[in-house]
Structure formats: structure tokens, C-alpha cells
DOKEMAR-251738 format. One line per field, with one value per residue: z, x, y of N, C-alpha, C in turn; residue in three letters; residue number from 1. Coordinates in pm, 1 decimal. Layout:
# DOKEMAR-251738
n.w <- [Z/...]
n.u <- [X/...]
n.v <- [Y/...]
ca.w <- [Z/...]
ca.u <- [X/...]
ca.v <- [Y/...]
c.w <- [Z/...]
c.u <- [X/...]
c.v <- [Y/...]
r <- [ALA/...]
k <- [NUM/...]
# end
This chain:
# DOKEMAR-251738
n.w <- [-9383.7/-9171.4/-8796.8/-8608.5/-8555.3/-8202.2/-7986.6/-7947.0/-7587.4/-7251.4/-7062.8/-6912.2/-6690.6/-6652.5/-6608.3/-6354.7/-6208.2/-6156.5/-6011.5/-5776.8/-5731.5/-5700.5/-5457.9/-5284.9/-5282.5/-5220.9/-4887.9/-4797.3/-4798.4/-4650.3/-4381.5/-4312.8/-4307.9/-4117.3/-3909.7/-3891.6/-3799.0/-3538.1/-3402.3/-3402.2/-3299.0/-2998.3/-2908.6/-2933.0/-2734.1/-2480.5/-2452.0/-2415.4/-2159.0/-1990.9/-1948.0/-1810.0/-1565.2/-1475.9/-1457.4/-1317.9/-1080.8/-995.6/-948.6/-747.8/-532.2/-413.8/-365.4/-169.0/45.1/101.4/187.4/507.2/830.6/834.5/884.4/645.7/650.4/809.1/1113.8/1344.5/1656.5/1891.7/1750.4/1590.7/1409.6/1083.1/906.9/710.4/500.6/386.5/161.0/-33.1/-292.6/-284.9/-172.2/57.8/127.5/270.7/96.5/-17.6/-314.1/-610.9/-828.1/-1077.9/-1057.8/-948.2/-618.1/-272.3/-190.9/27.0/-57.3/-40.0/-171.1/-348.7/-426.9/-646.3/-818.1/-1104.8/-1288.9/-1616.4/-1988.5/-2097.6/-1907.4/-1550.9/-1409.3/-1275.1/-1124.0/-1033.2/-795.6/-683.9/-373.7/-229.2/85.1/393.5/472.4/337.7/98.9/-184.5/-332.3/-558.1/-714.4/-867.2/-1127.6/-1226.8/-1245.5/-1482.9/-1415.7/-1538.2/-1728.4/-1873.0/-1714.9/-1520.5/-1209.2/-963.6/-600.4/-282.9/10.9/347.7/639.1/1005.7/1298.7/1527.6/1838.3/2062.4/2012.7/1920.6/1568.0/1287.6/1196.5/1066.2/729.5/574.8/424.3/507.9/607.7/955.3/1145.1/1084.3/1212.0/1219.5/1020.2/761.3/842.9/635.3/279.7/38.8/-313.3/-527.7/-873.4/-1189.3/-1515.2/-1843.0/-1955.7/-1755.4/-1632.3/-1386.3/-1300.1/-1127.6/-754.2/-543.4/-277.6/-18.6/256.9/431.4/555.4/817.6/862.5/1114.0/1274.0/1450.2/1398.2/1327.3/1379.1/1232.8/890.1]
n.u <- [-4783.9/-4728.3/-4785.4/-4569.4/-4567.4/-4627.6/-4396.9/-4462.5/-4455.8/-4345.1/-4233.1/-3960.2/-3992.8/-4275.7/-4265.6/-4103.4/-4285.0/-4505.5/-4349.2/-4295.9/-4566.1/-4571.9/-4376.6/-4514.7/-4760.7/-4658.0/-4494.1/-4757.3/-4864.2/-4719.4/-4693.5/-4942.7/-4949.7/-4687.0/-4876.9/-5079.0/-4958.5/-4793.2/-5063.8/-5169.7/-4947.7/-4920.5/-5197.1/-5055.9/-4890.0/-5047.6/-5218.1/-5032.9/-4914.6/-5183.8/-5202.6/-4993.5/-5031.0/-5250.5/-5130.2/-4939.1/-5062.8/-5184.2/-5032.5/-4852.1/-5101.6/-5122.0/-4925.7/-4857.9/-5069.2/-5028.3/-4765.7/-4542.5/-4425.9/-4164.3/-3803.1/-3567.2/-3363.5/-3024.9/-3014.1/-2770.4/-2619.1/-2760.1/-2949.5/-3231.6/-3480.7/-3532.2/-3797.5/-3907.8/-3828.8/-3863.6/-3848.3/-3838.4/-3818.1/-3818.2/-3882.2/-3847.3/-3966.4/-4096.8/-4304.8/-4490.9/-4456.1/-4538.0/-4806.1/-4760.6/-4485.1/-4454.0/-4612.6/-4537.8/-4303.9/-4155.0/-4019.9/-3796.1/-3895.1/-3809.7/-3878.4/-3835.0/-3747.6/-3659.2/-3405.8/-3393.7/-3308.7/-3582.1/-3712.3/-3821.0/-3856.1/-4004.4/-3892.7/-3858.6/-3752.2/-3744.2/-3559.4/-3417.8/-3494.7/-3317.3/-3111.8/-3271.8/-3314.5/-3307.5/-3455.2/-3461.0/-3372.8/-3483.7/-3530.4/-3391.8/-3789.8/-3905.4/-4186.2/-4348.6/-4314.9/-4129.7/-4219.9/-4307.5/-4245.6/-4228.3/-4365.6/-4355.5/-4535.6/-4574.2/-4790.0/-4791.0/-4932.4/-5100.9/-4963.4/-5123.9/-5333.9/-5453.5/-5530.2/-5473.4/-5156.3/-4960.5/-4869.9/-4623.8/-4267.1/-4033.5/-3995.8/-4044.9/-4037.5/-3880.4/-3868.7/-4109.2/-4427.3/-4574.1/-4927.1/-5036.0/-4989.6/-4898.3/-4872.4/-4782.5/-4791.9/-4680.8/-4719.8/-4466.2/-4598.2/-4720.9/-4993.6/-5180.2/-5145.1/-5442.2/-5439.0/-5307.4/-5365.9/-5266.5/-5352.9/-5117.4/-5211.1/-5137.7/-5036.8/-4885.2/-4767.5/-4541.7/-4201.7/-4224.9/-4159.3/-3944.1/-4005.7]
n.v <- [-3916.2/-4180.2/-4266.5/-4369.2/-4750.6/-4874.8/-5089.0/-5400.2/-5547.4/-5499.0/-5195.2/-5039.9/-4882.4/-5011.9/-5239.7/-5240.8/-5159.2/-5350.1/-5565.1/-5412.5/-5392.3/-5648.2/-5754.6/-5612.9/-5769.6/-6015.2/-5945.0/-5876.5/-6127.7/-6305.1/-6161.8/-6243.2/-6535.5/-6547.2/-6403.6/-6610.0/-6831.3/-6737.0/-6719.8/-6964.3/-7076.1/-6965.5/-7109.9/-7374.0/-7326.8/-7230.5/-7463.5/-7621.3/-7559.3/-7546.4/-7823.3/-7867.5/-7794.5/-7872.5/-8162.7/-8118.7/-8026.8/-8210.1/-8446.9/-8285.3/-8251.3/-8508.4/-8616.6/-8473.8/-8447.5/-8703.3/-8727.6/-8803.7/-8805.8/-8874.2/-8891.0/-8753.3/-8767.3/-8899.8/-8877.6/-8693.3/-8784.5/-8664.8/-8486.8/-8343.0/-8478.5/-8466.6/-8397.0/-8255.9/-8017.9/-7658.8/-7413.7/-7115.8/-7133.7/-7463.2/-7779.8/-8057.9/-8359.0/-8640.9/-8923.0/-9123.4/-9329.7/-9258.8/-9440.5/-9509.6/-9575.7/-9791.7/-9893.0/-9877.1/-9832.9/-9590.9/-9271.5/-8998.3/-8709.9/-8435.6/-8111.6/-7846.3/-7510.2/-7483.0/-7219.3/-7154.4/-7083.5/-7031.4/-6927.1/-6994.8/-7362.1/-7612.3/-7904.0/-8248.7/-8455.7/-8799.8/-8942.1/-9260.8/-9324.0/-9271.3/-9606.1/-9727.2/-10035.1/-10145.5/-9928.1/-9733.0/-9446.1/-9153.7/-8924.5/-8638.0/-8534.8/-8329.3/-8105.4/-7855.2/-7597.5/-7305.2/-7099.1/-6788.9/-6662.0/-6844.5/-6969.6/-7114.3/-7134.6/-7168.1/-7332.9/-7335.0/-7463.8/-7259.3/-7249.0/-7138.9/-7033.8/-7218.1/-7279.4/-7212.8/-7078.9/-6752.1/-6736.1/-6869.2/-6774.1/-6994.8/-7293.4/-7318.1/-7531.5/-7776.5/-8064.8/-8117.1/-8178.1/-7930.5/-7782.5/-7717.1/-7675.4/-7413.4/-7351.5/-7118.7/-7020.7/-6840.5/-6833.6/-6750.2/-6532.4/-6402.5/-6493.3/-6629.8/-6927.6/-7157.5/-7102.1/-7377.1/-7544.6/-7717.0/-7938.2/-8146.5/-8503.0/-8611.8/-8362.1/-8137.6/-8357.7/-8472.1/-8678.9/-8986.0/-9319.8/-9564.6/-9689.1]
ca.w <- [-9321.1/-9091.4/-8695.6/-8584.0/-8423.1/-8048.1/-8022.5/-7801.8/-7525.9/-7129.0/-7077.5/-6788.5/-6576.1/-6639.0/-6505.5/-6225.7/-6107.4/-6137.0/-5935.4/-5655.7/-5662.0/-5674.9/-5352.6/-5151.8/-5269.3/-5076.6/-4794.6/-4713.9/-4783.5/-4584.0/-4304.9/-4279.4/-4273.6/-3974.9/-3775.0/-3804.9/-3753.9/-3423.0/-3325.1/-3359.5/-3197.0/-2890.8/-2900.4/-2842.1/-2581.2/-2399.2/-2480.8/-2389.6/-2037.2/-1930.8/-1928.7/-1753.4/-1475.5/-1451.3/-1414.5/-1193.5/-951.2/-922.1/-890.2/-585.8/-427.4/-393.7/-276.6/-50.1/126.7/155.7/309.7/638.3/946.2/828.1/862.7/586.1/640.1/919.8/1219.3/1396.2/1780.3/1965.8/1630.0/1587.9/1274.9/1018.7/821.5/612.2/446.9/292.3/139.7/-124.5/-415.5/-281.9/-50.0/77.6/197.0/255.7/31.6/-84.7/-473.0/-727.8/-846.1/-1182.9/-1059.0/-875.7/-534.0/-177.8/-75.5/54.6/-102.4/35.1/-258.4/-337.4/-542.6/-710.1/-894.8/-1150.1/-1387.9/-1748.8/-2079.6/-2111.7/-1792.0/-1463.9/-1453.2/-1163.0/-1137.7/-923.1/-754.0/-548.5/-373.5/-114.2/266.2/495.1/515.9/247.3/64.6/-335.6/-381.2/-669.0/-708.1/-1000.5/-1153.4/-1214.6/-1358.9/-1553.2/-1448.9/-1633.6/-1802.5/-1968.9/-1570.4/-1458.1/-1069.7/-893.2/-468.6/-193.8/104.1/454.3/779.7/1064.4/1374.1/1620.0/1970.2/2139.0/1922.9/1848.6/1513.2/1108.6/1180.8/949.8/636.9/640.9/363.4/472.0/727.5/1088.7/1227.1/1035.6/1304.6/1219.2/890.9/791.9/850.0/470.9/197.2/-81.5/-445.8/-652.3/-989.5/-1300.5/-1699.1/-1853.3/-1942.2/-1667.0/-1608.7/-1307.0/-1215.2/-996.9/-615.2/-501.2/-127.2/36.5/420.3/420.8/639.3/915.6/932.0/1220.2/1369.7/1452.5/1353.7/1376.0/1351.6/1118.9/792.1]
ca.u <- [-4690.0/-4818.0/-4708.2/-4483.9/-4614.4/-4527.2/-4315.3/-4493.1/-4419.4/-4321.0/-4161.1/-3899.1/-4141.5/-4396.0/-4162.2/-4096.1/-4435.1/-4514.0/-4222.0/-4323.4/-4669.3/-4531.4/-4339.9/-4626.0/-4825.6/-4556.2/-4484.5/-4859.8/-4888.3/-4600.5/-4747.5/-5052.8/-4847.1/-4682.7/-4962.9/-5176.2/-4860.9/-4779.0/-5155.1/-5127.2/-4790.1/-4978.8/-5247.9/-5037.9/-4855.2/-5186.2/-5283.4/-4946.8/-4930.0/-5279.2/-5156.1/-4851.2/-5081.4/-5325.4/-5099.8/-4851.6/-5121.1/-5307.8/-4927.0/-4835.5/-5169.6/-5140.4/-4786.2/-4823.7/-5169.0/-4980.1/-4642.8/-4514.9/-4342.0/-4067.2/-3678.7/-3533.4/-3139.3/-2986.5/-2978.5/-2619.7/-2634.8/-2841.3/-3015.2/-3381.5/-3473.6/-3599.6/-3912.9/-4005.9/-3802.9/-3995.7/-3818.6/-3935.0/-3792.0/-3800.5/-3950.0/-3859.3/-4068.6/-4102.1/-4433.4/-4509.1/-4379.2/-4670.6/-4872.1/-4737.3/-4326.1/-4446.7/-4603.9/-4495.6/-4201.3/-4189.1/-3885.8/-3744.8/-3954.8/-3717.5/-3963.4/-3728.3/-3776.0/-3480.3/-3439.1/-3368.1/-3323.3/-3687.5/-3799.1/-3844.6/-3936.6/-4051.5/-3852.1/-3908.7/-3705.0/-3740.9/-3494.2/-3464.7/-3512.9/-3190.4/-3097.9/-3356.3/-3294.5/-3395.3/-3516.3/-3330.6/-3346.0/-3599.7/-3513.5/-3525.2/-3854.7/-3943.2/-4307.5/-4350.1/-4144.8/-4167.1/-4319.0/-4274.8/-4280.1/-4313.5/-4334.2/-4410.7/-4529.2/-4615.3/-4806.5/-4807.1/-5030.1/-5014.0/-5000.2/-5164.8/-5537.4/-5482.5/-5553.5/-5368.1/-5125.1/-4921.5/-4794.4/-4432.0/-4187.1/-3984.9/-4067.8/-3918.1/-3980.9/-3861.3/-3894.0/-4283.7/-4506.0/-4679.0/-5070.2/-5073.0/-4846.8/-4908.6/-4806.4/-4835.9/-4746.2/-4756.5/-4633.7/-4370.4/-4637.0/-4791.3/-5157.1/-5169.3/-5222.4/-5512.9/-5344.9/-5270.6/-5348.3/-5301.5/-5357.0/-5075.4/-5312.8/-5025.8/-4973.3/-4822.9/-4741.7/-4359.1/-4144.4/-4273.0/-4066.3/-3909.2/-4039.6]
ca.v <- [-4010.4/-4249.3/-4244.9/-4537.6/-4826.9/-4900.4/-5216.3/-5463.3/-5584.4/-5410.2/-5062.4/-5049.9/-4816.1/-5122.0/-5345.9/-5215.6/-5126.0/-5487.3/-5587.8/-5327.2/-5485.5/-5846.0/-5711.3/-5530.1/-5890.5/-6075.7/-5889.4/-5891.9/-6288.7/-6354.5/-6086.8/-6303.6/-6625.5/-6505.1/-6381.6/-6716.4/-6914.0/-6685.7/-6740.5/-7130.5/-7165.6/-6935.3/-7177.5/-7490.8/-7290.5/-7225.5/-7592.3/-7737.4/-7489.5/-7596.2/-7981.1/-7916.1/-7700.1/-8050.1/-8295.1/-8108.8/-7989.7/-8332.7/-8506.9/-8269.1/-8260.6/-8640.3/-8650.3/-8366.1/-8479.3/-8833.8/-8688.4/-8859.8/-8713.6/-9014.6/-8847.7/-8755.9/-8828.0/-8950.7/-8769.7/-8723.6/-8794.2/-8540.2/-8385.4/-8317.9/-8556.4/-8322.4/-8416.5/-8169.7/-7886.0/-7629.3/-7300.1/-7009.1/-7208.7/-7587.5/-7841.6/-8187.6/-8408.5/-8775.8/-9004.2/-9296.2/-9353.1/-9263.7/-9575.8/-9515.9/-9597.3/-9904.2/-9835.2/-9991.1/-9757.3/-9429.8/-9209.5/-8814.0/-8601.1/-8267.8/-8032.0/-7746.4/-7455.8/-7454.3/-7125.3/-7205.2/-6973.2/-6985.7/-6938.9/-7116.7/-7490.4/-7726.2/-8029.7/-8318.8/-8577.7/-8900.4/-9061.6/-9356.5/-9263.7/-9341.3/-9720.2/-9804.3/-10141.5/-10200.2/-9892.2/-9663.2/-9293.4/-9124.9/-8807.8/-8539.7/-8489.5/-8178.2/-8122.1/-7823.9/-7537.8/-7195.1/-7002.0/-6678.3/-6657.4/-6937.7/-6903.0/-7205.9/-7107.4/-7306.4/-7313.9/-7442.6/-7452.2/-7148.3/-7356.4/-7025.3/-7042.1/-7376.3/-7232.5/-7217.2/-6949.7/-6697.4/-6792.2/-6818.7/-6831.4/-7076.1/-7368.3/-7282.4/-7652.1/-7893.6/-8164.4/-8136.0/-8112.1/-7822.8/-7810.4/-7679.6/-7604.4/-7294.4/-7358.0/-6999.2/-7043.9/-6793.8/-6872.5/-6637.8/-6423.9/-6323.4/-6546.7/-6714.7/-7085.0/-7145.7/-7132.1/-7489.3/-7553.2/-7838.8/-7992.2/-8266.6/-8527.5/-8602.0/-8202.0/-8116.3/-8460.2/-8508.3/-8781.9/-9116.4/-9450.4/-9557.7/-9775.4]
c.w <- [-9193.7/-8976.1/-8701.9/-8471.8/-8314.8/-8107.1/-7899.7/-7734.6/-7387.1/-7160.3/-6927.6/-6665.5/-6550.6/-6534.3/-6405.8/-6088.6/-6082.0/-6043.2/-5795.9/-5632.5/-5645.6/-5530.8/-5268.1/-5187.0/-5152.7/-4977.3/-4713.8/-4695.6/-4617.3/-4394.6/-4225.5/-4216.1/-4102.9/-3855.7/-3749.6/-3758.0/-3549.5/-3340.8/-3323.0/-3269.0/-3028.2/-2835.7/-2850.8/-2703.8/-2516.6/-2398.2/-2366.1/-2220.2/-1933.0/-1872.6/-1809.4/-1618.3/-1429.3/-1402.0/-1288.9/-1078.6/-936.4/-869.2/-749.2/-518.5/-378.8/-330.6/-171.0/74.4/185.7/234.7/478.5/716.1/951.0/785.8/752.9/551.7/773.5/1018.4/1283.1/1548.1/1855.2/1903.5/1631.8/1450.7/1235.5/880.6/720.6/588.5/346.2/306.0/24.6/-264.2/-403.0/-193.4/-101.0/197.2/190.2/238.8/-21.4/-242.5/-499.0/-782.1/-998.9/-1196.9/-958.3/-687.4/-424.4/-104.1/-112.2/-15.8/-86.1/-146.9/-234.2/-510.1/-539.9/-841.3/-1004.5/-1278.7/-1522.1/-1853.9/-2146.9/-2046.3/-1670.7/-1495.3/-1314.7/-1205.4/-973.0/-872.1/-655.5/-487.4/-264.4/15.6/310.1/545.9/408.8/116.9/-106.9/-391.0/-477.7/-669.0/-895.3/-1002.8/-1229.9/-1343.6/-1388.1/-1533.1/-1478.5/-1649.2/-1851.9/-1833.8/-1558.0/-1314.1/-974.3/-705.4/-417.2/-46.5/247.5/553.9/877.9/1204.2/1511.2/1743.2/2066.5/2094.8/1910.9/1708.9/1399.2/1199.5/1099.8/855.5/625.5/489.6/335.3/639.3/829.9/1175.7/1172.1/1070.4/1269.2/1057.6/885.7/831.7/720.6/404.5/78.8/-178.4/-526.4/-755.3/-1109.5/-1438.9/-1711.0/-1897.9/-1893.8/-1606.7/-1524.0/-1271.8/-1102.0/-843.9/-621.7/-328.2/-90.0/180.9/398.6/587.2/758.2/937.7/1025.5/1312.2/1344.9/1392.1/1399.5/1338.6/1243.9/1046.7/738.7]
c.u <- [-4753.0/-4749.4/-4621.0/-4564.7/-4547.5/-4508.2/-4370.8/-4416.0/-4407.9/-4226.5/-4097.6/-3996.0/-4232.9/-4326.9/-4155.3/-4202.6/-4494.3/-4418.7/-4260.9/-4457.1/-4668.8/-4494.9/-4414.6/-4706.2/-4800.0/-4532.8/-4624.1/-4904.6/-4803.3/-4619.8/-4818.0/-5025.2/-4821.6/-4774.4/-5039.4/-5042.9/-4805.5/-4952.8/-5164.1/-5029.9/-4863.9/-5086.5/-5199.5/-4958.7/-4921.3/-5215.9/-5154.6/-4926.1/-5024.5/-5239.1/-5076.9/-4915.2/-5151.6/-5269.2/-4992.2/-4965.4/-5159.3/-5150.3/-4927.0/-4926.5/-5186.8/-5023.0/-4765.6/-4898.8/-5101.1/-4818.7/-4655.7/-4439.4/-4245.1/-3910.5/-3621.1/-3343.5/-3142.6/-2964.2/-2846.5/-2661.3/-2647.7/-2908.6/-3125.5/-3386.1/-3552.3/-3677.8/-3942.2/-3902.4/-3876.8/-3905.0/-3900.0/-3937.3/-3803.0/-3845.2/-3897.4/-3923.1/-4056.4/-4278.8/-4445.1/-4523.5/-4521.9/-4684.5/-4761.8/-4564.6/-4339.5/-4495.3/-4573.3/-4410.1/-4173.0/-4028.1/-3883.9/-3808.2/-3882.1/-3830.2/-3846.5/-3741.0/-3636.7/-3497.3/-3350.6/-3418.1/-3446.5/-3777.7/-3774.1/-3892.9/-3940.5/-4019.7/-3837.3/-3745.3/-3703.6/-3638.0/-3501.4/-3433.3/-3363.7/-3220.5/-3211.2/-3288.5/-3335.5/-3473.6/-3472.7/-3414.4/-3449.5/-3573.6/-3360.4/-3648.6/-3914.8/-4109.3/-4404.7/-4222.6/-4218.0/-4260.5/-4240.4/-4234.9/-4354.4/-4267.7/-4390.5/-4422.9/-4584.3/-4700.7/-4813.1/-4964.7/-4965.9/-5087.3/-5079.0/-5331.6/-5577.4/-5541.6/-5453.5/-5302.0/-5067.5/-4882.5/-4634.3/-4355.9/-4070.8/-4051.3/-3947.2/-3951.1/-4003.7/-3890.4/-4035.4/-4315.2/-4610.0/-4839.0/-5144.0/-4996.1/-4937.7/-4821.2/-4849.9/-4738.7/-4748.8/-4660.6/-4536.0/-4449.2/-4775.7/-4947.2/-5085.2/-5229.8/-5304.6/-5403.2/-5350.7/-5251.5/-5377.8/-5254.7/-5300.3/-5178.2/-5243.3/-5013.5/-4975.7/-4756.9/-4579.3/-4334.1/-4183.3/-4146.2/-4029.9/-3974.4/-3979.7]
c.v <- [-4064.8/-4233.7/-4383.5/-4596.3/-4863.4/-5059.9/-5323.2/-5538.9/-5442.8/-5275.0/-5100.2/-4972.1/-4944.1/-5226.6/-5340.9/-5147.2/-5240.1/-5553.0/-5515.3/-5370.6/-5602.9/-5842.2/-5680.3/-5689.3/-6003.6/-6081.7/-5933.1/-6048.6/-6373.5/-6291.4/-6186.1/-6425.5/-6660.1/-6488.5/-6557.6/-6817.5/-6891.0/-6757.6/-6900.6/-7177.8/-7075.8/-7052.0/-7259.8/-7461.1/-7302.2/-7399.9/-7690.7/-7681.8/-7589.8/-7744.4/-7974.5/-7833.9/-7839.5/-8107.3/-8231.4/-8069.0/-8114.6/-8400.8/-8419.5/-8261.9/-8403.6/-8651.4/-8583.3/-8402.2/-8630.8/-8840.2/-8757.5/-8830.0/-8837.9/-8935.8/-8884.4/-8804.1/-8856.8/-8887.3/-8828.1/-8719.7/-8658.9/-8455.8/-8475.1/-8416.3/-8413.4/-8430.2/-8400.0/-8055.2/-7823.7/-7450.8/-7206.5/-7088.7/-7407.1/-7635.4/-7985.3/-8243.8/-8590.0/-8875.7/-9093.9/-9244.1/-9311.5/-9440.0/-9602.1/-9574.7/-9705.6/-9868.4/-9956.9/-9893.8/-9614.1/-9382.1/-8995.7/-8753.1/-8500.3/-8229.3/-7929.7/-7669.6/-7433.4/-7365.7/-7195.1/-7067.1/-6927.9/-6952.9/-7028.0/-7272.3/-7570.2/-7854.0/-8061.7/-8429.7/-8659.9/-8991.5/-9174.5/-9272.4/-9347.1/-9517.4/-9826.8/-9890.0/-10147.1/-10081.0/-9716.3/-9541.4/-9254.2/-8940.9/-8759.7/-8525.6/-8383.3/-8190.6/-8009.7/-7638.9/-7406.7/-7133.2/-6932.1/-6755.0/-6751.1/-6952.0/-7044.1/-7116.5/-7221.8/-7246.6/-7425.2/-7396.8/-7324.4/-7265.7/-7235.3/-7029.7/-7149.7/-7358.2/-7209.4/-7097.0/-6848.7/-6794.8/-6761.8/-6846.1/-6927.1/-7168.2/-7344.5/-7433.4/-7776.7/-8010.0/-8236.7/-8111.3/-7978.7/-7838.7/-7787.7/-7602.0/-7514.7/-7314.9/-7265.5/-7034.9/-6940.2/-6821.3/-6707.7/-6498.5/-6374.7/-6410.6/-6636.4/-6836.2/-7040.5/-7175.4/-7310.0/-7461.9/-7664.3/-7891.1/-8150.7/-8386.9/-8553.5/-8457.9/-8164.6/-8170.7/-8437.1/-8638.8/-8897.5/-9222.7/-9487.5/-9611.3/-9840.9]
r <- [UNK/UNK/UNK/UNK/UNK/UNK/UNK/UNK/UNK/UNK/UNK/UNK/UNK/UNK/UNK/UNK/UNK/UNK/UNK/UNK/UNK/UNK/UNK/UNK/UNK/UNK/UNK/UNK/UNK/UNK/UNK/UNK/UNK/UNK/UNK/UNK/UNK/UNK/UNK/UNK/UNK/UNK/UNK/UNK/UNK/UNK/UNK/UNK/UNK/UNK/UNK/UNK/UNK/UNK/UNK/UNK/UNK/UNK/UNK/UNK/UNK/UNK/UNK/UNK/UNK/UNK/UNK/UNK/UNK/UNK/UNK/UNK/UNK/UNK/UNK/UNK/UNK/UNK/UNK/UNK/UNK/UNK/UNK/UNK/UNK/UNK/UNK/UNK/UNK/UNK/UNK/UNK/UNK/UNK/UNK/UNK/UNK/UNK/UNK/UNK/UNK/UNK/UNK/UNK/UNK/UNK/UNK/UNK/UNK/UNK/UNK/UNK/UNK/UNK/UNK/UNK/UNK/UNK/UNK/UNK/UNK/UNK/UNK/UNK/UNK/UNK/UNK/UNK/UNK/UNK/UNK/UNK/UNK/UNK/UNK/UNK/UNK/UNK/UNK/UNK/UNK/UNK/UNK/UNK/UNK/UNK/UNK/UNK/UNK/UNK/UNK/UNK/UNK/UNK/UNK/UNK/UNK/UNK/UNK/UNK/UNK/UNK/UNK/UNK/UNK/UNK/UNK/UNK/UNK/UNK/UNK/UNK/UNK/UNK/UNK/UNK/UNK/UNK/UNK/UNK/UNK/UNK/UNK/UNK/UNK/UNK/UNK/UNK/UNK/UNK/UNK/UNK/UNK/UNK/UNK/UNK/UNK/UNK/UNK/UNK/UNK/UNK/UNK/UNK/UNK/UNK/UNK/UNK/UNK/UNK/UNK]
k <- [1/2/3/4/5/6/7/8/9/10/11/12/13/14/15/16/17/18/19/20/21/22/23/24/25/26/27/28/29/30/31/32/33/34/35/36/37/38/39/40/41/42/43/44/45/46/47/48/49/50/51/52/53/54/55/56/57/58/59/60/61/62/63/64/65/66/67/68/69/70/71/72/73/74/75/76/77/78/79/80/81/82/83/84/85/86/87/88/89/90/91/92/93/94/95/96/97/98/99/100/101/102/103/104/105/106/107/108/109/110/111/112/113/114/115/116/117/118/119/120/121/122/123/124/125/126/127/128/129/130/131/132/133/134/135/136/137/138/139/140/141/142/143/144/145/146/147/148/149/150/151/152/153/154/155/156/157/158/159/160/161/162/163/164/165/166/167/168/169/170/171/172/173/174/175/176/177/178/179/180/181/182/183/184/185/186/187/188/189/190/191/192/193/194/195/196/197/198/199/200/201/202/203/204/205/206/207/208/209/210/211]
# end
């Protein structure tokens, strides 16, 4: 008597060992996927960071070096005009417009660190100086986004050395410009922008006349 022939085709065991390597196939496709997808989207982070490190340092070292000891609001009878504010998170200042928004008239610059669900971000705004004529308000602009820890610091001149003196965290005489402002910067994780230092070229002069 002869044996019996098997019945072709899969056995449930078969099945399902195929199925468990279709699965571990997957998993690891899908693994891989992920990682170069993570390392691309790091990439344009890094890519898109760098930009926003460029153009914001060359913008404020141009607006900062061109700052003018030109009162920012109106002083009330018997008040110091005030120039220049300069705290841990913000600075105003008064510069002539960027080339790029039409240049000719000077407008009160407020730099401002403003936190957001992904981080800090540096936004800008210009508006017209007290009594100024035709010349409209710009902002805010986002000039960049996604930073850790970002700090301003100031100095001014010690009148005793005639000489830079401490660094201060916030400016104690408004009346005057600093002799050089500190922009530390770092992304949300952790690498720090090169410092930013800059000698506004007026620094230290008081309030001049008006414009």
C-alpha cells in the first residue's frame, strides 16, 4: 500500500512564518525610512538655521553700527530723552530703514526675543520716530526661529579709564548709546551662533537734534 501524497500547497505554520518575516521585512524597511528621513529633515534644519544666523547677523550689524543718539518718544518736560534701550531680552534703538524698505528715514528699531512652542525667535520691528511725517510702521519681522538661549548684553564707557567698561545686562543710561552691543545666540539644541559684537559708530554720544 502506497503512502498518501501531501496536498500542495502552504501549511498554517508556513503561513505564518512568512507573515512574521513579511513583518520583521517591514519593520526594518520602514526603520531605515525613518532614519534617512530624520537625517534629511536635520540637514535642512542645519541648512535652514545657518541662513537665518547670516542674514540676521549681517541685518543687525548694519543697523546697530548705523544707530543714532536720535530720541526715541517724546520726552515730557524736564525728562532726559532716551536713545537707546537695551535689556536681556530686547533693545531699541533708533537707524536708518534698510536699503531693501526704501532708504531716507530713520525709524525707533525694537529687536525682541519672543518665546514660541518651538522655541525662542528674534523678531524685529521699525517704527516712525516722534512727529515723523509719511513714514509707516514695518513689522514684525521673524528673523529667525526654533533658538535656545538667546542674551543681549551692552557697554558703555567707564569715564574713570576712559576705557570699555563691564558688561552690563541691561543699559543704565539710556540718554547715551552704548560703545558696543553683545548678541549671544544658541538653536534649540544647544550649538552656539558665532558671538555678534558690535561698536555702534556714535557710541556713547548723547542726544543730538532732531531729524
Amino acid at each position: 500500500m502506497t503512502a498518501p501524497r501531501r496536498v500542495a500547497g502552504m501549511t498554517l505554520l508556513e503561513l505564518l512564518l512568512a507573515m512574521i518575516l513579511l513583518g520583521i521585512g517591514a519593520t526594518i524597511v520602514y526603520a531605515a525610512m525613518r532614519t534617512s528621513l530624520g537625517v534629511a529633515a536635520r540637514g535642512d534644519l542645519v541648512s535652514q538655521q545657518q541662513d537665518w544666523m547670516r542674514t540676521t547677523a549681517t541685518l543687525l550689524h548694519r543697523q546697530l553700527v548705523a544707530a543714532e543718539p536720535l530720541p526715541l518718544v517724546q520726552p515730557g518736560p524736564g525728562d532726559a530723552p532716551v536713545v537707546f534701550v537695551g535689556e536681556p531680552d530686547h533693545m531699541r534703538f533708533a537707524s536708518a530703514t534698510p536699503a531693501y524698505l526704501g532708504a531716507g528715514s530713520i525709524r525707533v528699531h525694537e529687536l525682541r526675543v519672543v518665546m514660541q512652542p518651538t522655541g525662542q525667535e528674534l523678531h524685529l520691528w521699525m517704527r516712525p520716530r516722534p512727529g515723523a511725517r509719511g513714514v509707516a510702521p514695518v513689522g514684525p519681522e521673524r528673523l529667525a526661529a526654533m533658538l535656545g538661549p538667546v542674551r543681549f548684553r551692552y557697554r558703555g564707557m567707564d569715564p574713570e579709564t576712559g576705557r570699555a567698561g563691564p558688561w552690563l545686562e541691561r543699559w543704565t543710561s539710556p540718554e547715551q548709546l552704548p560703545v558696543q552691543v553683545a548678541v549671544e545666540v544658541a538653536t534649540v539644541d544647544g550649538r552656539q551662533w558665532p558671538p555678534l559684537l558690535v561698536a555702534p559708530v556714535r557710541g556713547g554720544h548723547g542726544v543730538q537734534g532732531g531729524r
